[in-house]
C-alpha positions as CSV (number, residue, x, y, z in Angstrom):
1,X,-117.0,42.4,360.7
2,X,-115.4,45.0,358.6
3,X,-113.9,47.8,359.7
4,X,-113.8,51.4,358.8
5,X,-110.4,51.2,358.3
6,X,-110.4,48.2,356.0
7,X,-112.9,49.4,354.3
8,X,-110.6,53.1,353.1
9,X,-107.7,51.1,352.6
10,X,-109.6,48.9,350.0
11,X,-111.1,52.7,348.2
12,X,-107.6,53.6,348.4
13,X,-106.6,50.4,346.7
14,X,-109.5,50.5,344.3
15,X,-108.1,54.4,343.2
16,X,-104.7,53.1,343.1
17,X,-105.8,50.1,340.4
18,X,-107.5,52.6,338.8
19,X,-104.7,55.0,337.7
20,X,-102.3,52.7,336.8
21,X,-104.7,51.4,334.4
22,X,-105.5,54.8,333.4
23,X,-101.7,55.6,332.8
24,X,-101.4,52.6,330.9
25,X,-103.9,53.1,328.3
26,X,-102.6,56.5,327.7
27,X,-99.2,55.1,327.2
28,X,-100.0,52.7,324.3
29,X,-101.7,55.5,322.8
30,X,-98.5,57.7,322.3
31,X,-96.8,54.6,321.4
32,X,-99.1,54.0,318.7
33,X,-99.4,57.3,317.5
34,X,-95.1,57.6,318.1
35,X,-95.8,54.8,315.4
36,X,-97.7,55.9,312.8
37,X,-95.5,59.3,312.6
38,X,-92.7,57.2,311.7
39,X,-93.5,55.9,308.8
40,X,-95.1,58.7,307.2
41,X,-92.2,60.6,307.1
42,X,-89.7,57.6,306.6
43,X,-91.3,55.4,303.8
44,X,-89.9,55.9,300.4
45,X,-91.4,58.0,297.5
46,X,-93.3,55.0,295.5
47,X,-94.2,53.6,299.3
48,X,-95.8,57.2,299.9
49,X,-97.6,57.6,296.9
50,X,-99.0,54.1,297.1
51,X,-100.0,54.5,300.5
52,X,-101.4,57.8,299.5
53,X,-103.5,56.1,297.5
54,X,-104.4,53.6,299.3
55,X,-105.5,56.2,301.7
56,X,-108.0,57.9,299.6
57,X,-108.7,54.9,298.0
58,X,-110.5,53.8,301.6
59,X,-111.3,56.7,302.7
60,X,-114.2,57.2,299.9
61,X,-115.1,53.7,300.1
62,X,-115.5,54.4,304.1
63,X,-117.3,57.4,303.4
64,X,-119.4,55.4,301.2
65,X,-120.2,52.9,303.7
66,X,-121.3,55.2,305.9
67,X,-123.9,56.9,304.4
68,X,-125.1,53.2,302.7
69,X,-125.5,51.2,305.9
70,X,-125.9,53.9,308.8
71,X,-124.2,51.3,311.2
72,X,-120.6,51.7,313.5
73,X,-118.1,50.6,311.5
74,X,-117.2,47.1,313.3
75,X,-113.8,46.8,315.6
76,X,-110.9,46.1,313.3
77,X,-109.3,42.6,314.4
78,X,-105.5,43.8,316.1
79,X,-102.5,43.0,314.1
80,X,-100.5,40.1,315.0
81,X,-97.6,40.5,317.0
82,X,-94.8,41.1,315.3
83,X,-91.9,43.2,315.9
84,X,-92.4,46.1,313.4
85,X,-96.1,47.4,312.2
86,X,-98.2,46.2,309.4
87,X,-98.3,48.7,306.5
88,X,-101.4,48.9,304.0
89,X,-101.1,46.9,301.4
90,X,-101.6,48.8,297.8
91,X,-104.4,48.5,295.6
92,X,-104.7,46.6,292.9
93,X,-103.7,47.9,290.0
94,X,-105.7,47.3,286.8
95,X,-104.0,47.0,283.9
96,X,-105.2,49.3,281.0
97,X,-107.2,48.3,278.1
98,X,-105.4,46.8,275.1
99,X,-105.9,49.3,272.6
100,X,-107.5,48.2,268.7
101,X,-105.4,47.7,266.4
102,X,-106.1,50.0,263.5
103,X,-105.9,48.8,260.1
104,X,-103.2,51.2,258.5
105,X,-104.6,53.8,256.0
106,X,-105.1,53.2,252.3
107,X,-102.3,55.1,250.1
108,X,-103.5,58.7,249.6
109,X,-105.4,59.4,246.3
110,X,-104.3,62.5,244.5
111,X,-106.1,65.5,245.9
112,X,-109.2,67.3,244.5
113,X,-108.8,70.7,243.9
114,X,-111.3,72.8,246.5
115,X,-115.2,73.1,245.0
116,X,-115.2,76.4,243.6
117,X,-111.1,76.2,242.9
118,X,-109.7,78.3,239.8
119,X,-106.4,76.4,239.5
120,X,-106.1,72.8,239.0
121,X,-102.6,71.4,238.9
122,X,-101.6,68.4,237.2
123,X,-100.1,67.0,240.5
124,X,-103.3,67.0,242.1
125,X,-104.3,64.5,240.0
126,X,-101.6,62.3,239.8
127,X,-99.0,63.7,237.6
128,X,-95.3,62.6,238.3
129,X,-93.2,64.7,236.9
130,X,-90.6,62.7,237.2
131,X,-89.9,62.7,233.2
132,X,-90.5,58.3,232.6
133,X,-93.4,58.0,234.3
134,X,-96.7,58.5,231.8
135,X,-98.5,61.8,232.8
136,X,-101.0,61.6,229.7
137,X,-104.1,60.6,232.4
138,X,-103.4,63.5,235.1
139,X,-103.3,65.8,232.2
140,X,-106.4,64.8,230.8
141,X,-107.9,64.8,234.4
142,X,-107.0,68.3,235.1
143,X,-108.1,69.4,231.9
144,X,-111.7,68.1,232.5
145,X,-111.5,69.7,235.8
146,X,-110.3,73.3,234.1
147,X,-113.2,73.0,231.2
148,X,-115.6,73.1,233.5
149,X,-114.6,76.8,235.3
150,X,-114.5,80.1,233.4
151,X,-112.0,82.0,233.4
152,X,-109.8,78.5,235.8
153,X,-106.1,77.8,235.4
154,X,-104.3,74.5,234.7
155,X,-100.9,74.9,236.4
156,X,-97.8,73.0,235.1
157,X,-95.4,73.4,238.2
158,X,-91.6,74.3,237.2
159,X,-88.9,71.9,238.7
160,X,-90.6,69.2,236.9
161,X,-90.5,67.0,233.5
162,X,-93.6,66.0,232.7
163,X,-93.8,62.6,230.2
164,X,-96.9,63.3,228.0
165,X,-98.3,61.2,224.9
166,X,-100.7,62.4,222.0
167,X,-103.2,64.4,223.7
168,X,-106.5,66.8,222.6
169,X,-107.5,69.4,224.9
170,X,-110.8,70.5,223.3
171,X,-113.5,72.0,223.5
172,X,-116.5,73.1,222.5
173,X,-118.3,72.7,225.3
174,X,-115.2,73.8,227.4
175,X,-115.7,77.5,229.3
176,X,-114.0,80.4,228.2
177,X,-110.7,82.4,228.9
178,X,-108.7,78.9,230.6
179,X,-104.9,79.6,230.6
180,X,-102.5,76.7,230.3
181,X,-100.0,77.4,232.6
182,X,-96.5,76.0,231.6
183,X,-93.8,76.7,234.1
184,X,-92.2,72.8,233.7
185,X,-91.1,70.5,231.0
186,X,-93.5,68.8,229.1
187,X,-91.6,66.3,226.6
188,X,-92.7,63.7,223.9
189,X,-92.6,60.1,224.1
190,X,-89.6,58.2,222.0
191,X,-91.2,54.6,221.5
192,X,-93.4,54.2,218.3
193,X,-95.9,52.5,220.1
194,X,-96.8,56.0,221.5
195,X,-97.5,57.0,217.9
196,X,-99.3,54.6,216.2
197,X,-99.4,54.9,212.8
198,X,-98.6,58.2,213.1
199,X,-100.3,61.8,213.9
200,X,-100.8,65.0,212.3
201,X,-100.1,66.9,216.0
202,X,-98.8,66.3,219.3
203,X,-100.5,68.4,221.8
204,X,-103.8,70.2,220.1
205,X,-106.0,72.7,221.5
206,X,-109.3,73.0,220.0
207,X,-112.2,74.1,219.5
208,X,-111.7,76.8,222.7
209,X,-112.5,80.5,223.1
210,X,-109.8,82.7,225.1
211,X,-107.5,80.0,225.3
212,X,-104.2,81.3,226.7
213,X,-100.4,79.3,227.1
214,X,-98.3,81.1,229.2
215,X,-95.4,80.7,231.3
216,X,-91.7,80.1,231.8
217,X,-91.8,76.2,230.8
218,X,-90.4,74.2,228.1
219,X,-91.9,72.1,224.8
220,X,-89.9,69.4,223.5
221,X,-91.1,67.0,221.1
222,X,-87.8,65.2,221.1
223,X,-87.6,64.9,216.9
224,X,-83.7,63.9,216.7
225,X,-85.1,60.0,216.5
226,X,-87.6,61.1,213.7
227,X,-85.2,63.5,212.0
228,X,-82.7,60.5,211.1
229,X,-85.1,58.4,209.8
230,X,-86.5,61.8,207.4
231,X,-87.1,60.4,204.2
232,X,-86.8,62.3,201.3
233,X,-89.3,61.5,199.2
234,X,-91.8,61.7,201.9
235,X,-90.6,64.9,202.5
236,X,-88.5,66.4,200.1
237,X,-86.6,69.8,200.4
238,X,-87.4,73.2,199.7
239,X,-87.2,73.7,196.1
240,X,-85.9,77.2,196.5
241,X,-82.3,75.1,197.0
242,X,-82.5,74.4,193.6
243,X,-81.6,78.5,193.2
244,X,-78.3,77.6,195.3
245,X,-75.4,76.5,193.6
246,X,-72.0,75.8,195.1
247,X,-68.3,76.6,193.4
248,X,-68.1,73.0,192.5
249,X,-71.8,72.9,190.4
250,X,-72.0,69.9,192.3
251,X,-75.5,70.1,194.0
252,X,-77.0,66.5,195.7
253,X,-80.7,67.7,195.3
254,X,-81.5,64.5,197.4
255,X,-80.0,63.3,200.5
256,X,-79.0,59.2,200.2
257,X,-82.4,57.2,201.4
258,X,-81.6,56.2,204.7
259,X,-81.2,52.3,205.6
260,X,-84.2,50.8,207.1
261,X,-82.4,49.0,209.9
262,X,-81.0,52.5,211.3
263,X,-84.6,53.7,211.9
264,X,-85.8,53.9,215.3
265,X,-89.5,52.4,213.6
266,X,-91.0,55.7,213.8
267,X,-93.9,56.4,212.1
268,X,-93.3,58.5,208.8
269,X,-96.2,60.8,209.7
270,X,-94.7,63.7,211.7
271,X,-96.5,65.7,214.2
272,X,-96.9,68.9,215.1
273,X,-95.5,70.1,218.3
274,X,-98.2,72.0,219.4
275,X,-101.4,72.9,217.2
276,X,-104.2,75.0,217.3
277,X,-107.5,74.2,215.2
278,X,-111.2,76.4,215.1
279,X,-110.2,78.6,218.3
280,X,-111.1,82.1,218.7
281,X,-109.0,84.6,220.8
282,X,-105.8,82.9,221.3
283,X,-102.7,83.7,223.2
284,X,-99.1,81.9,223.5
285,X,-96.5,84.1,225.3
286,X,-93.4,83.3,227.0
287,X,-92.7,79.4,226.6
288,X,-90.3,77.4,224.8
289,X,-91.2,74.9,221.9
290,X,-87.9,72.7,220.9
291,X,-86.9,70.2,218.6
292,X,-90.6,69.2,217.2
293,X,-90.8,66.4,215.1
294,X,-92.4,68.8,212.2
295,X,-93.7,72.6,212.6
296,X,-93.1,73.3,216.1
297,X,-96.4,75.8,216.5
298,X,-99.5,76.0,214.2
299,X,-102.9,77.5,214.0
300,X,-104.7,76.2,211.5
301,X,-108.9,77.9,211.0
302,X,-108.1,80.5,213.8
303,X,-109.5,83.8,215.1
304,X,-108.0,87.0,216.6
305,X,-104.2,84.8,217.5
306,X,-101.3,86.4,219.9
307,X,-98.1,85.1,219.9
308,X,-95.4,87.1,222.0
309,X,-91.8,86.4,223.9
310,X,-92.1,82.7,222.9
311,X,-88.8,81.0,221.8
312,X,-88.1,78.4,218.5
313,X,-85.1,76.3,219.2
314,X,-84.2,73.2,217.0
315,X,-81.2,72.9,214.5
316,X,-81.0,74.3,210.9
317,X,-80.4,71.2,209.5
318,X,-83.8,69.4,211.3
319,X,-86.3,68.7,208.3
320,X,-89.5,71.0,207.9
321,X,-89.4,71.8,211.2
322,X,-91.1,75.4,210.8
323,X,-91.6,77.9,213.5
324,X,-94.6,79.1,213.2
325,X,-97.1,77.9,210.7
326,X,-100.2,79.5,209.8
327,X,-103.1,78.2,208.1
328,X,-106.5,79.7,207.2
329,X,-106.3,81.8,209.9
330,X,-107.3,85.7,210.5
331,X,-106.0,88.9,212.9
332,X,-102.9,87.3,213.4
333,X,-99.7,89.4,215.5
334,X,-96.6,87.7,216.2
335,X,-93.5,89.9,218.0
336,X,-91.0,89.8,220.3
337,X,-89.7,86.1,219.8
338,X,-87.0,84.2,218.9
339,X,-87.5,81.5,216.2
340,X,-85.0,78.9,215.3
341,X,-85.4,75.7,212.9
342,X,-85.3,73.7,210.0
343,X,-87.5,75.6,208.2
344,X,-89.6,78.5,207.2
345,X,-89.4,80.7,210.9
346,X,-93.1,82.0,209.7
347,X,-95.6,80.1,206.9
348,X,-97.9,82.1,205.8
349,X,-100.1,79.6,204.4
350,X,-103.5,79.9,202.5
351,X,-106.9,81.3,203.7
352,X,-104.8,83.6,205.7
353,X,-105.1,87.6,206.2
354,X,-104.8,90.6,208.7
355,X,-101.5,89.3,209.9
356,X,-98.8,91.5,211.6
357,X,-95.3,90.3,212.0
358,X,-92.7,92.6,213.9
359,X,-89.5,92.6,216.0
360,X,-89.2,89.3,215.6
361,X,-85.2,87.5,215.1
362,X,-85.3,84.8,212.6
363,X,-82.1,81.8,212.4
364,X,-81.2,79.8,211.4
365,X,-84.2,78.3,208.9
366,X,-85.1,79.3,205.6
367,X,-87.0,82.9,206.2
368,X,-90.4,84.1,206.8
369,X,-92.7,82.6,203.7
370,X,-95.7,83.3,202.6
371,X,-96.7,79.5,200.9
372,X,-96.4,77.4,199.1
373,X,-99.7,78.2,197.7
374,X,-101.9,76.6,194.9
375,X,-100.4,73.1,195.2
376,X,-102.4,70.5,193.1
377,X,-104.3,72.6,190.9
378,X,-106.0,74.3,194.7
379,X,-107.4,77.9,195.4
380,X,-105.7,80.1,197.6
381,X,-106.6,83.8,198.9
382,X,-103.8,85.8,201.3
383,X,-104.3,89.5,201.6
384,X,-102.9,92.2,203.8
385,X,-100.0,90.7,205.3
386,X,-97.3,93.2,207.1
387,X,-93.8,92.0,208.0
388,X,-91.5,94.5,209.5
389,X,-88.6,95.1,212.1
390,X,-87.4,91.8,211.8
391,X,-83.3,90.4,212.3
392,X,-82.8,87.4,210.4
393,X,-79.0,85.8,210.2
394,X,-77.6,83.0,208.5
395,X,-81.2,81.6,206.5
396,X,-81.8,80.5,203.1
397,X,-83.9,83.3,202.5
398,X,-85.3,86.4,203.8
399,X,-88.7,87.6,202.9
400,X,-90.4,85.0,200.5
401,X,-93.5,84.4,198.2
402,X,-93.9,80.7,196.4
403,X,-96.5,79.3,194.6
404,X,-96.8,76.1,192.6
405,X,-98.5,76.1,188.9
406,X,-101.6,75.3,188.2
407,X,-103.1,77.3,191.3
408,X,-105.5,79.6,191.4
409,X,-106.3,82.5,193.7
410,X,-104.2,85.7,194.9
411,X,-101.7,86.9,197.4
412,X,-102.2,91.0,197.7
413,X,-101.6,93.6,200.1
414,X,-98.3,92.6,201.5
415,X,-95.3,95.0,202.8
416,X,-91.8,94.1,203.9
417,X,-90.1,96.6,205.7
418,X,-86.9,97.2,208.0
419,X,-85.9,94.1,207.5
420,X,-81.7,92.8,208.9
421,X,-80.2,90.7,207.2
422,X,-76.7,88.9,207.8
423,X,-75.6,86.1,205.5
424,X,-78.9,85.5,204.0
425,X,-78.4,83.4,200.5
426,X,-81.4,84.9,199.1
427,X,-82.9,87.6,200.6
428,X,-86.2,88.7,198.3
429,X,-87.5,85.7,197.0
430,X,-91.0,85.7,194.8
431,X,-91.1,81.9,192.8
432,X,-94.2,81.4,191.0
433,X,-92.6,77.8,190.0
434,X,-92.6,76.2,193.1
435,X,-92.4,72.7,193.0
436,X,-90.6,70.3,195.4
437,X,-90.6,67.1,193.1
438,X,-88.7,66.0,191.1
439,X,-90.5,67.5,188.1
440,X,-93.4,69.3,187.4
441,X,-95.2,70.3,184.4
442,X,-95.8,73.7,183.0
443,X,-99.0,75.1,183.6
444,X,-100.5,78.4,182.6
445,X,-102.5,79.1,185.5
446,X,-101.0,80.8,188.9
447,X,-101.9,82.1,192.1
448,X,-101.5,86.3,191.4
449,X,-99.0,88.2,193.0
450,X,-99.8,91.9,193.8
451,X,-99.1,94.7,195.8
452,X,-96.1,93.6,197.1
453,X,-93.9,96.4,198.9
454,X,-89.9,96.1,199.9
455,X,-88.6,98.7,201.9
456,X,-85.6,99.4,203.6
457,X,-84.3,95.8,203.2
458,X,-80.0,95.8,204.2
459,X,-77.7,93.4,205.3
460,X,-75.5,91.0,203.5
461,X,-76.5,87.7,201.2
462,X,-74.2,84.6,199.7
463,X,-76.0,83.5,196.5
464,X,-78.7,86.4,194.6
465,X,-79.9,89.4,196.2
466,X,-83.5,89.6,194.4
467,X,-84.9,86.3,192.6
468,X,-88.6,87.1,190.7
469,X,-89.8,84.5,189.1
470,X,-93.4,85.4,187.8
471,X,-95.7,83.6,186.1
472,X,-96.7,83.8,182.1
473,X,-99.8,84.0,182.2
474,X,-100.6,85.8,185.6
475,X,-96.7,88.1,186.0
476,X,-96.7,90.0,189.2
477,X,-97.9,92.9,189.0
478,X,-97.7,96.6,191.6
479,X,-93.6,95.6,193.0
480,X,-92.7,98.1,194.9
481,X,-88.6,98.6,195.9
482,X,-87.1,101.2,198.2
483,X,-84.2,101.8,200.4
484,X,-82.5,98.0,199.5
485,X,-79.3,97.7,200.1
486,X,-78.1,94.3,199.7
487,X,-73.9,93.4,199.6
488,X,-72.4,90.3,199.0
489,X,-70.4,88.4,201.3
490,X,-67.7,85.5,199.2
491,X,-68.3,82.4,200.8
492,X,-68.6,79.2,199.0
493,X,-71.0,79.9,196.6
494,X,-70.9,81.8,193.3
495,X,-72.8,85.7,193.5
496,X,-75.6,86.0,191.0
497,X,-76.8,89.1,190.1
498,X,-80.9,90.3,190.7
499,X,-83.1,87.8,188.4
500,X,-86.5,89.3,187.1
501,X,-88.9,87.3,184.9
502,X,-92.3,88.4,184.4
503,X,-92.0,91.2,187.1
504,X,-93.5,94.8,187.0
505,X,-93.9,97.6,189.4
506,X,-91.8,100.6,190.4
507,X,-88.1,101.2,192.0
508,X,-89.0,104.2,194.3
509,X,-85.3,104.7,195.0
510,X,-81.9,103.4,193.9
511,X,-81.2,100.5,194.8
512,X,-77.4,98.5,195.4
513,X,-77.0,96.2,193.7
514,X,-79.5,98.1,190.7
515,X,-82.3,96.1,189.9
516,X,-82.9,97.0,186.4
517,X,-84.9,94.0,185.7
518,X,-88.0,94.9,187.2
519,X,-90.4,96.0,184.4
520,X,-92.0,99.6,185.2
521,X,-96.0,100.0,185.1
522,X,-97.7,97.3,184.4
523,X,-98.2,94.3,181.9
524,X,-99.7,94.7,178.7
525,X,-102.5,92.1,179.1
526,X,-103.2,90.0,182.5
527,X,-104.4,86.8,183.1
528,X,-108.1,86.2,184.3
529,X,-109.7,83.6,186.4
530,X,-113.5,82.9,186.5
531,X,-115.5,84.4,189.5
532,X,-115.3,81.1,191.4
533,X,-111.5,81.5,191.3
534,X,-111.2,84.9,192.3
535,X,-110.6,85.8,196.1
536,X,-113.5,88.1,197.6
């Protein structure tokens, strides 16, 4: 039988059990926690982070799992014993994906200019530069380009030496008022293969309206390989050398034919450095045009032409290398430039009027000419031609008319005034017996000469002040002479005095030396040609 006081010794027991047990689960829960505290702040940096993530990692797939399955999560299985805790494990890491390998990029075409552009540079489309590689195709390509926009620019970039073969830029279906911008080098090819058989011209513009070349850049046809190979016969010399004779009356009126094996196989067609054909409203202004094979610059059935500030440069002994040549061409001015050559600085040439010539220096080269006209038996018709304010040094002549026999036609309206001269040979030159063969015959008919005004003409000459040679049958007729003053500097060749033949017109002053040849008035009997010979 129990008794009362077994039975509050067994509650007292019961109570006692009870608190230990208590006390113990409360101390493995500060152990744990003690844990847990310890190795968050004691783990290393890459530990941390990992865990970190880990962390999150389970926390949103926890959270997850919550809200999927709406069940308690289930009792996590305790750790096996061991004598320091268990920590997470990291996640996986996937590795990234391999990235595609791209095929590399194609090499870069030349670029387009803009739609709508004005300016279309030759590097753009492919032009070197480089002076060897062949730029011919990127020229052409930017010219297309150009024709197509009114009023558009093709730009030729300085600090660069552009290699370019025979090449037309033409028209007429181009638009108007392009400009050729030269700032860079643009030079000739030296092979004959280039060439052909040979061309008349180099570079050619044709066919345009308010076609303009301007810049700061450089033409160089690159004749020295065609200038040794000149032959004479070919391309014989000016005749007016025949009026030059040295002390020793020795002159070689032809140079030895060169040998065949020391010719760089060069075509004997030269060309033209740069030509203009059928254009209307042309300008060329501040470029340089060197050592052409032939005539350097030439506009040849032209309208309303500008040349200004541009620069000649090849050496006085190249052959027919003129400056400027001009051929049936109309409202013509040429000023402020520098010509230097092998020939006539300015060739007036047939078909030609309304052409003004000042402030232009002139040498070396043989003069400004107007001709050769007539040559085999042709017409030809120049009229009111001014040349004025013009230095010329060291040239064969000064200010010239030639015409062959047998022509037919007239020069008129022409005046030469304040004209330089230093060391000229022969300074006023008209030669009505042209002829640069080895002979000619005597004809009776001529081109006329008349109206032909000299004024204030000084300097120095070498050889004969005044040479006029006029023709029988058709004398020049209306010379006019004022303020010349002409004095002779003793070189190497004998002083002649002024020649007349056939001459007439008027001294309007005294002249030094005296001219007495000229004829006063006019010739008895003149002359005529048939209408169809006669220049409207």
């Amino acid at each position: 039988m129990i008794t009362r006081e077994s039975q509050r010794l067994r509650s007292v027991t019961i109570m006692i059990l009870m608190v230990i047990l208590v006390w113990s689960v409360t101390l493995q829960t500060c152990i744990a926690r003690k844990g847990r505290h310890w190795r968050h702040h004691h783990s290393s940096s890459s530990s941390s982070s990992t865990l970190s993530d880990s962390l999150s990692s389970k926390k949103s797939k926890s959270h997850h799992n919550s809200h999927s399955h709406k069940s308690k999560p289930q009792l996590k299985t305790p750790p096996p014993k061991s004598g320091s805790p268990v920590l997470p494990q990291p996640p996986q890491v996937q590795p990234p994906p391999s990235p595609q390998i791209q095929p590399p990029p194609p090499s870069p075409l030349p670029l387009q200019p803009l739609e709508g552009s004005q300016e279309f540079n030759v590097l753009d489309f492919g032009a070197k530069g480089d002076g060897m590689s062949d730029d011919t195709e990127a020229f052409e390509a930017a010219w297309a380009s150009a024709c197509k926009v009114e009023a558009s620019t093709m730009v030729i970039p300085p600090d660069y030496i552009f290699l370019v073969g025979p090449i037309s830029f033409s028209g007429p279906y181009c638009q108007a008022n392009i400009v050729f911008q030269l700032d860079g080098m643009i030079v000739a090819p030296t092979d004959s293969e280039s060439w052909g058989r040979g061309l008349l011209w180099w570079i050619e513009f044709t066919k345009l309206k308010g076609i303009t070349i301007q810049g700061n850049g450089v033409i160089d046809g690159r004749g020295t390989g065609w200038w040794q190979q000149d032959n004479p016969f070919d391309y014989p010399i000016d005749d007016d050398f025949k009026l030059i004779v040295p002390l020793n009356n020795t002159v070689q009126e032809r140079p030895p034919m060169p040998i065949r094996s020391e010719l760089n196989g060069m075509p004997s067609i030269k060309p033209t450095a740069l030509r203009f054909y059928g254009s209307i409203d042309v300008t060329v202004t501040g470029i340089t045009i060197q050592n052409s094979p032939q005539c350097h610059l030439k506009f040849d059935n032209c309208v309303q032409v500008l040349v200004h500030d541009v620069t000649v440069s090849s050496p006085g002994d190249s052959p027919n290398t003129d400056g400027i040549h001009l051929q049936n061409t109309r409202d013509v001015m040429i000023h402020t430039s520098t010509l230097a050559c092998g020939d006539d600085c300015i060739s007036i040439q047939t078909g030609c009027s309304n052409v003004y010539v000042h402030n232009v220096n002139c040498g070396p080269g043989h003069g400004i000419s107007i001709g050769s006209l007539g040559k085999d038996s042709t017409k030809a018709c120049v009229s009111n031609i001014t040349v004025r304010d013009v230095v010329m040094h060291n040239t064969m002549t000064g200010v010239r008319i030639k015409t062959w026999q047998g022509g037919v036609g007239s020069v008129k309206g022409v005046l030469f005034s304040n004209i330089q001269l230093t060391e000229v040979q022969l300074p006023i030159v008209i030669d009505q017996f042209y002829c640069d063969h080895s002979k000619c015959k005597n004809q009776s008919s001529a081109v006329s000469v008349e109206g032909v005004t000299y004024e204030n003409i000084r300097g120095t000459y070498t050889v004969k002040p005044v040479h006029f040679a006029c023709s029988d049958s058709f004398p020049c007729v209306d010379v006019q002479l004022s303020g010349i003053e002409l004095k002779p500097v003793q070189l190497q060749y004998h002083m002649y005095d002024p020649f007349c033949w056939k001459a007439f017109g008027l001294l309007n002053s005294p002249t030094v030396p005296p001219i007495d040849c000229l004829q006063i008035g006019k010739p008895a009997r003149n002359g005529v040609h048939t209408d169809h010979d006669i220049c409207v």
